[in-house]
MARFITOR-781316 format. One record per residue: x, y, z of N, C-alpha, C in turn; residue in one letter. Coordinates in steps of 0.02 Angstrom, whole numbers. Example, Ala and Ser with C-alpha at 12.3 -4.5 7.8 and 13.67 -1.06 7.14 Angstrom:
2
(node (660,-284,390),(615,-225,390),(660,-165,390),'a')
(node (642,-112,354),(684,-53,357),(645,2,394),'s')
END
This chain:
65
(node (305,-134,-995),(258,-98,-954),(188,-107,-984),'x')
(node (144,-116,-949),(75,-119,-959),(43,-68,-981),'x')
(node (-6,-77,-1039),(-36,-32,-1057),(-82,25,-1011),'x')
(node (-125,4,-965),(-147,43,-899),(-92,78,-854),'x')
(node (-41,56,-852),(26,96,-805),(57,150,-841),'x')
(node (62,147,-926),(82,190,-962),(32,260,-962),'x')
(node (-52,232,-994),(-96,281,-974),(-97,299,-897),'x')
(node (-74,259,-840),(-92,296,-789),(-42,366,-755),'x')
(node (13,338,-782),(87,375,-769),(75,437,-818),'x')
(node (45,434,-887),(11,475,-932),(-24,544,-901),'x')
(node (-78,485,-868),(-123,550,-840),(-98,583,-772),'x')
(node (-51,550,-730),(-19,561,-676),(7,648,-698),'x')
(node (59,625,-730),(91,689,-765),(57,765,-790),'x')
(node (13,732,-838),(-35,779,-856),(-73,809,-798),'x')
(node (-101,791,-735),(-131,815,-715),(-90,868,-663),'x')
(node (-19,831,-650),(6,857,-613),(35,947,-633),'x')
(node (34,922,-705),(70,1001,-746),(-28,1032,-738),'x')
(node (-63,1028,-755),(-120,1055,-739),(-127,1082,-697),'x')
(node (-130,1049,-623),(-152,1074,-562),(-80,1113,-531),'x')
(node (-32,1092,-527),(26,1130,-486),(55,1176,-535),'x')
(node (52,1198,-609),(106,1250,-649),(54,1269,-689),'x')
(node (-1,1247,-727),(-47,1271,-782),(-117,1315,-739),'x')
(node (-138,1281,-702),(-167,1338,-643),(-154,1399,-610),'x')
(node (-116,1383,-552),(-70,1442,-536),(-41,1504,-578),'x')
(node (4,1466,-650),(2,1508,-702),(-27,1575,-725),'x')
(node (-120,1535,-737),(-166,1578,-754),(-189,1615,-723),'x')
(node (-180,1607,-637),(-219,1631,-587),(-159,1709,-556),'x')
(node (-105,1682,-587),(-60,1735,-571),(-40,1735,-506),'x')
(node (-61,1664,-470),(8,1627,-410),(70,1613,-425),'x')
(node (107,1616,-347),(196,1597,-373),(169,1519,-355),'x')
(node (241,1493,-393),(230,1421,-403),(279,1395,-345),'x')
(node (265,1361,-312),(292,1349,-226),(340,1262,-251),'x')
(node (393,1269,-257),(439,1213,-257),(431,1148,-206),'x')
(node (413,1177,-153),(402,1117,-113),(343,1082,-115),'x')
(node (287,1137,-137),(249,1096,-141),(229,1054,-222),'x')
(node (271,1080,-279),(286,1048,-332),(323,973,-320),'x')
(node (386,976,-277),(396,908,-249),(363,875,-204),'x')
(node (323,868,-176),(278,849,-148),(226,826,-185),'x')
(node (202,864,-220),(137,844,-255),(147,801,-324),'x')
(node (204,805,-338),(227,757,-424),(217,692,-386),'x')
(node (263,655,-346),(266,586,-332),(175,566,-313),'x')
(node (131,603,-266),(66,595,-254),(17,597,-343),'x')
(node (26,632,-376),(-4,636,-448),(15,586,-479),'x')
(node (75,550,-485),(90,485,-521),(58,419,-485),'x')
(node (50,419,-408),(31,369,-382),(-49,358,-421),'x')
(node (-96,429,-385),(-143,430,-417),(-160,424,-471),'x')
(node (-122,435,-533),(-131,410,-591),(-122,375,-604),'x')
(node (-77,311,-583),(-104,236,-582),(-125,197,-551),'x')
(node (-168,228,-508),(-248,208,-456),(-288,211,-532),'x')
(node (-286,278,-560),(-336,288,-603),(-341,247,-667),'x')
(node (-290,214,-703),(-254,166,-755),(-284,92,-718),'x')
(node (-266,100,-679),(-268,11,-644),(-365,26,-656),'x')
(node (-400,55,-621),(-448,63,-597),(-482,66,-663),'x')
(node (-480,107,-725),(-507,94,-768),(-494,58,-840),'x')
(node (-453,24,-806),(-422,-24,-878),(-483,-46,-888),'x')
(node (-474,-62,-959),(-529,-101,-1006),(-536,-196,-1004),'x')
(node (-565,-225,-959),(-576,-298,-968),(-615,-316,-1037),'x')
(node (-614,-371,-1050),(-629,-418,-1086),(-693,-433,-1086),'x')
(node (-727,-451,-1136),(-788,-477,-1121),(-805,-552,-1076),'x')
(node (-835,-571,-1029),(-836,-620,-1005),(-870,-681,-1061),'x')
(node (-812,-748,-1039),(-849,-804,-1102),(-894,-847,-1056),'x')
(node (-931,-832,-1076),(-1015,-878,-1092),(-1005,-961,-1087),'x')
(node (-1037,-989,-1046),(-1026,-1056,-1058),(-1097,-1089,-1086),'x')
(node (-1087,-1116,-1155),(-1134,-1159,-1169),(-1154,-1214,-1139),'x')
(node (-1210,-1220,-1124),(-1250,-1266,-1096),(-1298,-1320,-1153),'x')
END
């Protein structure tokens, strides 16, 4: 697995425990199952939109002239 798919599946996760169980949590909402399944598979996609999207390239090589 690629280094960008690992961080993106990374942040997928993380964000998903953030926004659907670590929020709600604090706010003293019930935590809605369907929309916990629903929203995990959409948070992993997006988090490797976000991996792909900010992987780190290379410096471009220079051609001597």
């Amino acid at each position: 697995m690629k280094n960008w798919m690992k961080f993106g599946i990374g942040w997928g996760i993380f964000m998903f425990f953030l926004m659907n169980i670590g929020f709600p949590l604090y706010d003293g909402v019930e935590i809605d199952i369907k929309k916990c399944l629903f929203m995990f598979p959409l948070w992993i996609i997006f988090g490797l939109l976000f991996g792909y999207f900010s992987r780190k390239k290379g410096p471009k090589k220079q051609i001597d002239e």
